[in-house]
NUFI-891328 format. One record per residue (C-alpha): x, y, z. Coordinates in Angstrom, 1 decimal. Example, Ala and Ser with C-alpha at 12.3 -4.5 7.8 and 13.67 -1.06 7.14 Angstrom:
REM NUFI-891328
<atom><u>12.3</u><v>-4.5</v><w>7.8</w></atom>
<atom><u>13.7</u><v>-1.1</v><w>7.1</w></atom>
This chain:
REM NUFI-891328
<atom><u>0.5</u><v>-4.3</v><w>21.5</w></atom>
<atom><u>1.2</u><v>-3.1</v><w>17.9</w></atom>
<atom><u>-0.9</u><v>-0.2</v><w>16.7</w></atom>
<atom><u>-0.4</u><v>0.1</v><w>13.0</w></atom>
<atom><u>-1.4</u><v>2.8</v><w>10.6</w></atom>
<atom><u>-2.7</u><v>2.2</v><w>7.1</w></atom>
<atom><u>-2.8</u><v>3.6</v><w>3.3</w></atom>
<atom><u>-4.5</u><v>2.6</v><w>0.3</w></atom>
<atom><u>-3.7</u><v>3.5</v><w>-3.1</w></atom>
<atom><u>-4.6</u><v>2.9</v><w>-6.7</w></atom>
<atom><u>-2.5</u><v>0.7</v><w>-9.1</w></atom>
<atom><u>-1.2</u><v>1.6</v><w>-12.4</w></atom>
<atom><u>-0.8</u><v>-1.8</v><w>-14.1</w></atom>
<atom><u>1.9</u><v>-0.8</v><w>-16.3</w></atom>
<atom><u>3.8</u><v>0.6</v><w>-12.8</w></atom>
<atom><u>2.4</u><v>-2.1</v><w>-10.2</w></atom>
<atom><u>5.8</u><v>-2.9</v><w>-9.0</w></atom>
<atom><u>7.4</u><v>0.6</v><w>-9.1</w></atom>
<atom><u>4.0</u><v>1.7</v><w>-6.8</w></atom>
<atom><u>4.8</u><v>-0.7</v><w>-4.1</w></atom>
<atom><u>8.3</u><v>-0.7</v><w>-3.9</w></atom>
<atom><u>8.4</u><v>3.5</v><w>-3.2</w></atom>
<atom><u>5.5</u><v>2.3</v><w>-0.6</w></atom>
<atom><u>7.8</u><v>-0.3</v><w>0.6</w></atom>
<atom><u>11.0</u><v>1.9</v><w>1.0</w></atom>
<atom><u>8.9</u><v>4.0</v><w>3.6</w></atom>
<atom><u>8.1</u><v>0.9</v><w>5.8</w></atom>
<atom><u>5.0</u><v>0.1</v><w>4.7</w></atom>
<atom><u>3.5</u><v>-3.8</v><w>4.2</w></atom>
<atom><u>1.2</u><v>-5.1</v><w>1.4</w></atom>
<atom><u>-2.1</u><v>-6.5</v><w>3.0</w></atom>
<atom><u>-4.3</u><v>-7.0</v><w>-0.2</w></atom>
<atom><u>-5.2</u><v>-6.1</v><w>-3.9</w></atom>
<atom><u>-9.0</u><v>-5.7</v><w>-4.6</w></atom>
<atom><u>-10.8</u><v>-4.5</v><w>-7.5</w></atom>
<atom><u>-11.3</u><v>-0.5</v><w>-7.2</w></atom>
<atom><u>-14.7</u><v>0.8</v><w>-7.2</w></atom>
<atom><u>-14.2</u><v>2.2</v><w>-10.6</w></atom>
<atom><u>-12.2</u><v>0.0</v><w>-11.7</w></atom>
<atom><u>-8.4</u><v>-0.9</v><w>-11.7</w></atom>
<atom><u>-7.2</u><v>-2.1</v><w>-8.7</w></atom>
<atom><u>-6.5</u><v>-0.6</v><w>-5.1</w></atom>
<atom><u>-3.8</u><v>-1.6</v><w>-2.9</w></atom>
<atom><u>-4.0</u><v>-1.8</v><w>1.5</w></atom>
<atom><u>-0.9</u><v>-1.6</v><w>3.5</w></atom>
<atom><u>0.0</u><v>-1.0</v><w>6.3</w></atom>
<atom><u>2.9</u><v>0.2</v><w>9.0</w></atom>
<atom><u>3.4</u><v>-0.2</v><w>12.9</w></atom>
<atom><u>2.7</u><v>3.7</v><w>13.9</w></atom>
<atom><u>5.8</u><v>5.6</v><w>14.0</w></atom>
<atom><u>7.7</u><v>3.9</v><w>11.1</w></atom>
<atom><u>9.5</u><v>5.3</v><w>8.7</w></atom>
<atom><u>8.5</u><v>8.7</v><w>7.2</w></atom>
């Protein structure tokens, strides 16, 4: 069974894409975009355990 790790992270609008391609260079999937509980919006990823560091 896979056993994954996870992150989440706020997202600058103007930077969205530059935030989650860094995040996707170290292994790491987007799951979801919600609102952030202050506003903005916070993303979920996620990594099998032991990727890439």
């Amino acid at each position: 069974m896979t056993r994954w790790e996870y992150l989440t992270t706020p997202l600058v609008i103007h930077n969205t894409a530059a935030i989650l391609n860094n995040w996707g260079s170290e292994g790491w999937e987007l799951v979801q975009v919600v609102p952030g509980p202050e506003g903005g919006l916070v993303a979920y990823l996620k990594r099998p355990v032991g990727g890439a560091e």
